[in-house]
C-alpha positions as CSV (number, residue, x, y, z in Angstrom):
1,X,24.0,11.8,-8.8
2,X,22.8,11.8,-12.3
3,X,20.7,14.4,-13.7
4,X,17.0,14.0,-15.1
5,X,16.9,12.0,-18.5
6,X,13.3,12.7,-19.3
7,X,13.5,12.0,-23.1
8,X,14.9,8.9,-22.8
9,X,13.0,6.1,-23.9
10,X,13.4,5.3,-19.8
11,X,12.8,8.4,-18.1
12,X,15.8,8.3,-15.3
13,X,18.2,9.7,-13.0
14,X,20.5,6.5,-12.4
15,X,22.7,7.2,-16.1
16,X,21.1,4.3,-17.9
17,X,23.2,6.0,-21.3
18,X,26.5,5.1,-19.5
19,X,25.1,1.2,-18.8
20,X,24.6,-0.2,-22.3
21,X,23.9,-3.8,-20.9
22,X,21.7,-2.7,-18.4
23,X,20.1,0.1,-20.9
24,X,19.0,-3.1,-23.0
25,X,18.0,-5.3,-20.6
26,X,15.5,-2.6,-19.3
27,X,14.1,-1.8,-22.8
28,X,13.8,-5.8,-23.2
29,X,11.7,-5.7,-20.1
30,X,9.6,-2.4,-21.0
31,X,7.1,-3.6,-24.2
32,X,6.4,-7.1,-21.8
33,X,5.3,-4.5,-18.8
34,X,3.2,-2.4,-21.6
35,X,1.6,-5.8,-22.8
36,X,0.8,-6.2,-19.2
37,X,-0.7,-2.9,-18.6
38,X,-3.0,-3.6,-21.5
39,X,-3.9,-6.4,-20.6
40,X,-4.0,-6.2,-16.8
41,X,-4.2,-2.2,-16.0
42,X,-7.3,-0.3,-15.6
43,X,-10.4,-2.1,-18.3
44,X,-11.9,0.4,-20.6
45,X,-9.8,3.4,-20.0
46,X,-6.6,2.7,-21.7
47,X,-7.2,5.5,-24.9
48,X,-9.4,7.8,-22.8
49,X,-6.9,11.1,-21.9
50,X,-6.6,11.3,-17.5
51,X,-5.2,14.5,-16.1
52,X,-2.2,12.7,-14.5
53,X,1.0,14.1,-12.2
54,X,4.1,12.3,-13.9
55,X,7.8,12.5,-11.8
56,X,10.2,14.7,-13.5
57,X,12.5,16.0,-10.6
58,X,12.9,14.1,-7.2
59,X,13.0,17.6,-5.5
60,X,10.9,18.4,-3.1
61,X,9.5,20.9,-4.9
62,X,8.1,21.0,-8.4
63,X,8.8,17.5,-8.4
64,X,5.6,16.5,-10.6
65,X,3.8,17.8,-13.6
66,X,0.5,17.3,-14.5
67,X,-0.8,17.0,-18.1
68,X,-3.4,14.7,-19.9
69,X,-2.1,11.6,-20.6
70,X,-3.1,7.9,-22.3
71,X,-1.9,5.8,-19.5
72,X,0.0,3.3,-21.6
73,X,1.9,6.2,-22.9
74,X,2.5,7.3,-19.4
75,X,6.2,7.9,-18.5
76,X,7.1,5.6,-16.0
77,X,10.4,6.0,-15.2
78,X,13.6,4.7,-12.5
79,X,14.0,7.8,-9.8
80,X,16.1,8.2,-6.8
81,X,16.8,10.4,-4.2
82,X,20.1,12.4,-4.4
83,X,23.3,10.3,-2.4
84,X,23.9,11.8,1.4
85,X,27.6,12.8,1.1
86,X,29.5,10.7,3.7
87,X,26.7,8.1,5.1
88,X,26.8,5.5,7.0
89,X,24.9,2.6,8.3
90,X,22.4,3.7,10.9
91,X,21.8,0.4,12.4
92,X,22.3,-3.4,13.4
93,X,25.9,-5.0,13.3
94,X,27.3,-2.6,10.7
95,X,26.6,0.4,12.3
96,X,28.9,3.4,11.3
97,X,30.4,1.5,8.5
98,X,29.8,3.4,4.7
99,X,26.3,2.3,3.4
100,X,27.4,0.1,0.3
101,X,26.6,0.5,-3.6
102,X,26.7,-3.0,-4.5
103,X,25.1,-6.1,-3.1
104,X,27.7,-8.6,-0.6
105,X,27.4,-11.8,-1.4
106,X,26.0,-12.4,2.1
107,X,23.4,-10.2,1.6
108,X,22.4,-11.3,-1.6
109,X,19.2,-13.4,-1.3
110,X,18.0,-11.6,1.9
111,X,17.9,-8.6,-0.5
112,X,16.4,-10.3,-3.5
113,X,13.7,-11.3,-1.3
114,X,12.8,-8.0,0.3
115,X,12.8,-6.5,-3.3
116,X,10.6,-9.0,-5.3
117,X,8.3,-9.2,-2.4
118,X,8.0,-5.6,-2.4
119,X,8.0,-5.3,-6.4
120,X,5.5,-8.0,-6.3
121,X,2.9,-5.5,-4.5
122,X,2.6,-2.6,-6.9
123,X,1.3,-4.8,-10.0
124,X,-1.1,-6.8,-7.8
125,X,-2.9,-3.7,-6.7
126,X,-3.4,-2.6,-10.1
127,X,-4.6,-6.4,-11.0
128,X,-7.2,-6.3,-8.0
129,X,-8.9,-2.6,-8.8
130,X,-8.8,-2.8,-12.6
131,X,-12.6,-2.6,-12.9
132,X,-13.1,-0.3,-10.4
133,X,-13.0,2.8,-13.0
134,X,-16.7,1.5,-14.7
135,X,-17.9,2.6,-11.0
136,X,-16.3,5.3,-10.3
137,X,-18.3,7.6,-8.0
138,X,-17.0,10.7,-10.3
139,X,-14.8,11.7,-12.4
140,X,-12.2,13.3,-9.8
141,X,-12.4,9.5,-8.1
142,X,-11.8,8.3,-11.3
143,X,-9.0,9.9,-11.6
144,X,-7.2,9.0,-8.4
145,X,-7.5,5.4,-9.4
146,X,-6.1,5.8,-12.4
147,X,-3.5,8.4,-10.8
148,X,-2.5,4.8,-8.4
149,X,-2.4,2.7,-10.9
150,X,0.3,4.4,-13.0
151,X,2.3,5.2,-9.8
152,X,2.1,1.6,-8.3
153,X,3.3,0.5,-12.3
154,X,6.3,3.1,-11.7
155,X,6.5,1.5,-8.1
156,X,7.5,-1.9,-10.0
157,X,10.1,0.1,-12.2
158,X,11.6,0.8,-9.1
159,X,11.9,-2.4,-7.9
160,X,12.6,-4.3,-11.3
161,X,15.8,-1.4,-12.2
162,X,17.1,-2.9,-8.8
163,X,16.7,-6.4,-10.0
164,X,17.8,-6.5,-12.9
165,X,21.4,-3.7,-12.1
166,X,22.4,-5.8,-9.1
167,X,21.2,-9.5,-8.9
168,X,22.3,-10.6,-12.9
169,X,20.1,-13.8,-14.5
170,X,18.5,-14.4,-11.2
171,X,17.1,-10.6,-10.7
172,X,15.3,-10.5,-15.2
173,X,13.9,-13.8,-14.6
174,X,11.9,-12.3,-11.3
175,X,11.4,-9.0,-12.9
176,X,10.1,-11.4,-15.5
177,X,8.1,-13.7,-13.2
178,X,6.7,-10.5,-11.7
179,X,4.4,-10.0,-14.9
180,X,3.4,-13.6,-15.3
181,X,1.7,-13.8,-11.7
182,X,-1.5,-12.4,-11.2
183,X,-3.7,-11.4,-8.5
184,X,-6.3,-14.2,-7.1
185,X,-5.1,-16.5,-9.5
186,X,-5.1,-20.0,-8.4
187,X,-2.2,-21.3,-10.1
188,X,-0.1,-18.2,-9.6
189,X,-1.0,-16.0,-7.5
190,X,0.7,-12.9,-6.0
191,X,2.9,-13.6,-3.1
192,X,1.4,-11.9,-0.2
193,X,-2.1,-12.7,0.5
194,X,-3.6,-9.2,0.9
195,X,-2.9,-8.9,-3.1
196,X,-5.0,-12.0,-3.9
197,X,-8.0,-10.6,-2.6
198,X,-10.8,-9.8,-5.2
199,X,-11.1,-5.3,-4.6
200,X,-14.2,-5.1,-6.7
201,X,-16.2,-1.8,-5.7
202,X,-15.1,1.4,-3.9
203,X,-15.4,0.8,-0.5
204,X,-13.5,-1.6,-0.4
205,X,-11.0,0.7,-3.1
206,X,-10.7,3.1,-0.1
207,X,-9.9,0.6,2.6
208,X,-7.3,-0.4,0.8
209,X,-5.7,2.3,-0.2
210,X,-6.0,3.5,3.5
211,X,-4.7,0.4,5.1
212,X,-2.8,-1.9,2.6
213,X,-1.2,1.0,1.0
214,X,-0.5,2.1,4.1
215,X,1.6,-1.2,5.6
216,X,3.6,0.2,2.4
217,X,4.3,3.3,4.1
218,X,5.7,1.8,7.1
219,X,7.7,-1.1,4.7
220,X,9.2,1.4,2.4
221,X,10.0,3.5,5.5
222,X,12.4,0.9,7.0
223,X,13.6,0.4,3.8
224,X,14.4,3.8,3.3
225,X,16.5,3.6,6.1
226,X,18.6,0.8,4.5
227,X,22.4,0.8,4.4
228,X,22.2,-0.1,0.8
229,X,22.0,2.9,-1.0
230,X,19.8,2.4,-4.0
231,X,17.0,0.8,-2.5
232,X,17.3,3.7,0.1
233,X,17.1,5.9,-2.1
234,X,14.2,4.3,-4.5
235,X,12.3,3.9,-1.6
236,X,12.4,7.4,-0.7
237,X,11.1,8.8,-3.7
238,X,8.5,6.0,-3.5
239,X,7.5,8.0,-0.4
240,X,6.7,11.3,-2.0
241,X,4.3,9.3,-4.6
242,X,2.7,7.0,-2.2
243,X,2.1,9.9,0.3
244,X,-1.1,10.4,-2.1
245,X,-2.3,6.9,-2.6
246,X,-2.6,7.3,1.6
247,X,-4.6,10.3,1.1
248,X,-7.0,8.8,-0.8
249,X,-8.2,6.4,1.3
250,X,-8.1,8.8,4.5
251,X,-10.2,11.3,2.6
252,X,-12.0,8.4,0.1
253,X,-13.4,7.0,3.6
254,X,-14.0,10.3,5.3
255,X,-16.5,11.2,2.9
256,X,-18.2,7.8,2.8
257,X,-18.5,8.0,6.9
258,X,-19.8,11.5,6.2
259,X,-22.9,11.0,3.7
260,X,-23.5,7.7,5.2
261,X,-23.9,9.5,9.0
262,X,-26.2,12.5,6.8
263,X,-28.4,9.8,5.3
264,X,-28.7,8.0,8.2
265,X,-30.0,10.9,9.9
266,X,-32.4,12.1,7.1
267,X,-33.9,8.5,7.1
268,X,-34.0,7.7,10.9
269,X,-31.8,5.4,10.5
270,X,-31.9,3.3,7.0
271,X,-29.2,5.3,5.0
272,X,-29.5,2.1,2.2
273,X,-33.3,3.5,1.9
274,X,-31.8,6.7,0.9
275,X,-29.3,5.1,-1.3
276,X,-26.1,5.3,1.7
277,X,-24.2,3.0,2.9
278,X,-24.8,1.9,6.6
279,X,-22.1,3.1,8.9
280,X,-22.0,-0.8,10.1
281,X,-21.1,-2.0,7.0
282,X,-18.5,0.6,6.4
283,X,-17.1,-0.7,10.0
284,X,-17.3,-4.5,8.7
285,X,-15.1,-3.8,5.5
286,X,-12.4,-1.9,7.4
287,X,-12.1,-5.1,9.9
288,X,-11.5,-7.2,6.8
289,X,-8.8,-5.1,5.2
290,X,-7.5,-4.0,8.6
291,X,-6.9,-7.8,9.3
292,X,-5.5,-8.6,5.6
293,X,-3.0,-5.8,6.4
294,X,-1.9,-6.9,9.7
295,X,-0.6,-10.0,7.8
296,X,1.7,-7.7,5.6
297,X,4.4,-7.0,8.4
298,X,5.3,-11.1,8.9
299,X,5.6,-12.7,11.9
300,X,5.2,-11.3,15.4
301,X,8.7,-13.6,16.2
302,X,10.7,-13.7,13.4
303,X,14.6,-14.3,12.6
304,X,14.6,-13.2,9.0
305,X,13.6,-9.6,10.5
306,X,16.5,-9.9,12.8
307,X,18.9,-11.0,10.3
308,X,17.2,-7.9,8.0
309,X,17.6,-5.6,11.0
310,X,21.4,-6.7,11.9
311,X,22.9,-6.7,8.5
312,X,21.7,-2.9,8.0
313,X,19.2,-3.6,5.5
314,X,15.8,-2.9,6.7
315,X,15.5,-0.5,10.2
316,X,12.7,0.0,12.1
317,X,10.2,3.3,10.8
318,X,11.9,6.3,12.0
319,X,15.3,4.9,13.1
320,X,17.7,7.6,12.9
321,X,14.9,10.3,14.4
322,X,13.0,8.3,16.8
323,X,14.9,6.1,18.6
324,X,18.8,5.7,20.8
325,X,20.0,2.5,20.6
326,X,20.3,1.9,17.2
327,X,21.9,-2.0,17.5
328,X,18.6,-3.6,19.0
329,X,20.5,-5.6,21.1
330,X,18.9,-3.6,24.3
331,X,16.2,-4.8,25.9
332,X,13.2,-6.5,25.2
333,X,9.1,-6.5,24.4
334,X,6.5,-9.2,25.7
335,X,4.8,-10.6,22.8
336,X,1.3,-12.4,23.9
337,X,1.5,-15.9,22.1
338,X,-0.9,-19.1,22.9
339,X,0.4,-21.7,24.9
340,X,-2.0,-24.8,26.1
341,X,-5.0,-23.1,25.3
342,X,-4.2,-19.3,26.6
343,X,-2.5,-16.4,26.3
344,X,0.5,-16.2,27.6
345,X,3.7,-13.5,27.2
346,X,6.7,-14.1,25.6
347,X,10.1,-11.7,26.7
348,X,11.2,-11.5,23.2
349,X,15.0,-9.6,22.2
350,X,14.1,-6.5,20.4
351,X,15.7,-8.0,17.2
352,X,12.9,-10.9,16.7
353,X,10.5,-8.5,17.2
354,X,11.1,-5.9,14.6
355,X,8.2,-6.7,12.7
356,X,5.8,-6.1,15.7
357,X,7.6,-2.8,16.5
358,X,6.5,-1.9,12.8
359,X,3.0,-3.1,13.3
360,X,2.4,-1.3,16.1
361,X,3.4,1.8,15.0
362,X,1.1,1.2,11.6
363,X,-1.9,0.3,14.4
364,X,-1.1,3.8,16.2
365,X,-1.3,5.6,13.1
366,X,-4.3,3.9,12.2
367,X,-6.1,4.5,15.2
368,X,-5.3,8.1,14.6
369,X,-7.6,7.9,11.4
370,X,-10.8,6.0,13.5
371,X,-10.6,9.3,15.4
372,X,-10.9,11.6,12.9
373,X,-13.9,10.1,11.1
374,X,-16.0,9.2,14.7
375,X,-15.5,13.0,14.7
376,X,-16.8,13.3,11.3
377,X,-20.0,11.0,12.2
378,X,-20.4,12.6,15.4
379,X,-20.5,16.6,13.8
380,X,-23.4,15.0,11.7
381,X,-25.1,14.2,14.7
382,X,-25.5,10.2,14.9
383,X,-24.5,8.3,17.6
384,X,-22.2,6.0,16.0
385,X,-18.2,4.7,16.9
386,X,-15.9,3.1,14.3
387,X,-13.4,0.7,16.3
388,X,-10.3,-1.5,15.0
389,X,-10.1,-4.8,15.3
390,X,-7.4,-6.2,18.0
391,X,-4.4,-7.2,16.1
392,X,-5.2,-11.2,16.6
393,X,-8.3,-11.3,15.4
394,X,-9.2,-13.4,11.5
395,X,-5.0,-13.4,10.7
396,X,-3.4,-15.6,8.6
397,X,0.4,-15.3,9.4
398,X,2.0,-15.6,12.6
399,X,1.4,-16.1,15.7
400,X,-2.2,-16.3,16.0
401,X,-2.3,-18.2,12.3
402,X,-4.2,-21.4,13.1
403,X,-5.8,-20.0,16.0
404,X,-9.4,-19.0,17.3
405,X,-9.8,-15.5,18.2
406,X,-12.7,-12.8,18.9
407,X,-13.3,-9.8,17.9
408,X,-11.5,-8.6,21.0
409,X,-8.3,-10.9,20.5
410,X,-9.9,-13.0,22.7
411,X,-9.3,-16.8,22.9
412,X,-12.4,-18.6,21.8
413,X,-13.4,-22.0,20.1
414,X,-14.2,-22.7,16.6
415,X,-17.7,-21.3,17.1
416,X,-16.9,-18.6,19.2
417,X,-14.6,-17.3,16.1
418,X,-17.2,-18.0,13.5
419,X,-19.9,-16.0,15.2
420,X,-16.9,-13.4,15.1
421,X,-16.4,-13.9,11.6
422,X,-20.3,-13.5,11.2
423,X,-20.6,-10.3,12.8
424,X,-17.4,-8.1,12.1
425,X,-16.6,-9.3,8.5
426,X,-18.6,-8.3,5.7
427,X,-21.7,-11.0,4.3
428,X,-22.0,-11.5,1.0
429,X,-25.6,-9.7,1.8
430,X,-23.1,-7.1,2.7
431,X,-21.5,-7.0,-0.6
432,X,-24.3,-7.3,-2.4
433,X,-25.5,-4.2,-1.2
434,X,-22.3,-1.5,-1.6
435,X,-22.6,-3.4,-5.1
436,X,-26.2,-2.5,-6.2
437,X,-25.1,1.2,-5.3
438,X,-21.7,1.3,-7.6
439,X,-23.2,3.5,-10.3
440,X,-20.8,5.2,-12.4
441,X,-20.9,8.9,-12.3
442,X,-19.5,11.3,-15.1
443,X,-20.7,14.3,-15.5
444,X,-18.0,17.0,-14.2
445,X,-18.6,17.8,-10.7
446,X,-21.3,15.4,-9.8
447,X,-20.7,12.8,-7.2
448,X,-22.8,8.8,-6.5
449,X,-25.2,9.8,-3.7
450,X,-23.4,7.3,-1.6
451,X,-20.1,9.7,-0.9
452,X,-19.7,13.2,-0.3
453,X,-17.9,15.9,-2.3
454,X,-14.3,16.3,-1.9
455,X,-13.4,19.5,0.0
456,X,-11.4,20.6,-2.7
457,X,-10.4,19.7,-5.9
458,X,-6.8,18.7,-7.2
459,X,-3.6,20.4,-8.2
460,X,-5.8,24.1,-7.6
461,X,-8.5,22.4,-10.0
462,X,-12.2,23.2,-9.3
463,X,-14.0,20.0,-8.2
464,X,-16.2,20.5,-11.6
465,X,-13.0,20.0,-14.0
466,X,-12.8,17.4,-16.6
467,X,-10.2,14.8,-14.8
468,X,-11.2,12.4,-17.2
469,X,-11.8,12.9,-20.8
470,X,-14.6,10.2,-21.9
């Protein structure tokens, strides 16, 4: 394991100094992603100085420090976990056999496909919220978008050292093609669906990073359990960042649910009168992204995850802690799928359903979320219930692609699903109106009257303390 080359013009740990080919290549590749970032990263903010955590150990401990920092001079850098002495494979048909260092041949286009469509990810996100910090709700939400954004930009690092180190001419020209597509756009868009979609005020900032950044979780978790060792290992340390882009969108949503549920009770019920959000709103925009998210994990039946799962490159979340059999060629799971009309099950080999094992373990950690905040509503005493949407319903991949569903999951007609569509998704009236309350708020400590106050501030800061310097 290298040490930490902080003062390197590419802050790493993977001995760039002893790779002079790959050293260049990299530093090609860094002024196009600072043209991007200028171009594409956060609008308006790019000189102002943001109290920012930037990686400089992969520790557990002490791994961050935080500091002021121009974002384009932030120091994004290629980090991975320290090598396990002696492992092996965990799963599929290589089980027990030494995780490898370098890509075989057979595995070479299933891997450059997992790692672009990852890679591709991290600079839509950053595409889709770059307006967001003109709205910002304060300056310690201000912050945590801009604290995202970097870390989704080192995210891409991650991704592109991995391209460009292991799959030659083929990996710089989609590290390349990586800053040429852009998010919503019609002629080249990002490629997973969920990164096209237009994130254009907070609510909607918060249900993202709660439930699209959290399908990254559970991706980069089987990932992490890969037999190939460096995209283990970059995936691990990908973790420990995106452990707080998770955490703002638990908390960012908490604290809408909360002044919504106070307004609504101060008003008898027209928080919008007193300058809230209405709970049902709220519930309409986390259907939306729930549903966009549900897309993320693939197919409910799907061969490429078997062929992922059997080769040793991409486990289920957990593997080595949570589960026996680690070959997946035990039993079995019964997927509903729609045959003449109805719903109908499907006895599908565990392999070919990896990627609904995944999804139902991102739906039960979900669901452990809607709990939390009914509590929330319910301790400010209004009668309210958040749900989540049944795993069928509005998706765009899979199964159920092409396919009339309820809110339910619930096999209805063309009608039946627009009436859905009309009642759980958000209206544009619906829009309109978290819109007209998107007021930016800067003065330290102050917050929109549309969210409550964090519980406490960050890195043992006072919630009054100058995040952002404007």
């Amino acid at each position: 394991m290298s040490s930490m080359s902080l003062n390197d013009t590419i802050p790493n740990n993977v001995d760039l100094n002893h790779d002079r080919r790959l050293k260049k290549a990299l530093e090609s590749w860094q002024p196009k992603f600072i043209e991007w970032w200028k171009e594409m990263g956060p609008a308006g903010f790019q000189e102002k100085d943001v109290y920012l955590r930037t990686a400089v150990s992969v520790d557990r401990d002490g791994w961050a420090d935080y500091n002021y920092v121009k974002m384009p001079d932030y120091r994004w850098g290629i980090f991975l976990t320290p090598e396990e002495q002696e492992r092996t494979v965990g799963f599929g048909d290589m089980i027990d056999a030494k995780t490898f260092d370098e890509v075989p041949g057979e595995f070479r286009n299933s891997l450059r496909r997992l790692i672009v469509t990852q890679g591709d990810t991290e600079p839509g996100s950053v595409e889709q919220q770059r307006e967001l910090g003109l709205t910002a709700p304060s300056l310690y939400d201000m912050r945590n978008l801009f604290q995202v954004n970097v870390e989704e930009g080192r995210h891409l690092w991650a991704m592109v050292y991995l391209l460009h180190r292991f799959f030659g001419r083929d990996g710089r020209d989609e590290a390349d093609d990586m800053l040429e597509r852009r998010s919503g756009n019609a002629d080249k868009p990002r490629i997973l669906e969920a990164f096209n979609q237009p994130c254009e005020d907070w609510l909607s900032f918060f249900c993202f990073t709660m439930f699209v950044d959290r399908d990254g979780k559970f991706q980069l978790a089987s990932l992490a359990e890969s037999g190939f060792s460096p995209l283990r290992r970059s995936c691990r340390f990908m973790l420990t960042e995106e452990a707080h882009h998770l955490y703002v969108g638990d908390t960012g949503i908490s604290r809408v649910v909360q002044r919504s549920a106070q307004l609504t009770k101060e008003s008898g019920g027209d928080p919008y009168s007193l300058g809230g959000i209405p709970l049902e709103i709220v519930q309409r925009y986390i259907n939306y992204w729930v549903t966009y998210a549900m897309d993320l994990f693939g197919g409910e039946i799907s061969s490429n995850a078997a062929d992922f799962f059997a080769a040793g490159l991409k486990g289920r979340y957990n593997e080595r802690r949570k589960y026996e059999d680690h070959t997946g060629n035990d039993g079995s799971i019964d997927i509903p799928v729609v045959q003449d009309g109805k719903l109908v099950n499907r006895t599908v080999p565990t392999r070919n359903a990896m990627n609904e094992i995944l999804r139902d373990e991102y739906i039960s950690d979900s669901l452990s979320a809607i709990r939390r905040w009914n509590k929330t509503i319910a301790e400010e005493g209004v009668d309210f219930e958040l749900t989540f949407p049944n795993k069928r319903f509005h998706r765009h991949q899979g199964e159920y692609s092409g396919h009339y569903f309820d809110y339910e999951g619930n096999i209805t007609d063309e009608a039946g699903h627009a009436a859905a569509v009309a009642t759980h998704l958000p209206t544009q009236a619906d829009r309109d109106l978290v819109k007209s309350l998107m007021v930016q708020v800067t003065e330290p400590g102050k917050m929109a009257n549309w969210i409550a106050p964090p519980k406490k501030g960050l890195n043992s800061q006072p919630l009054d303390f100058e995040y952002v310097k404007l």
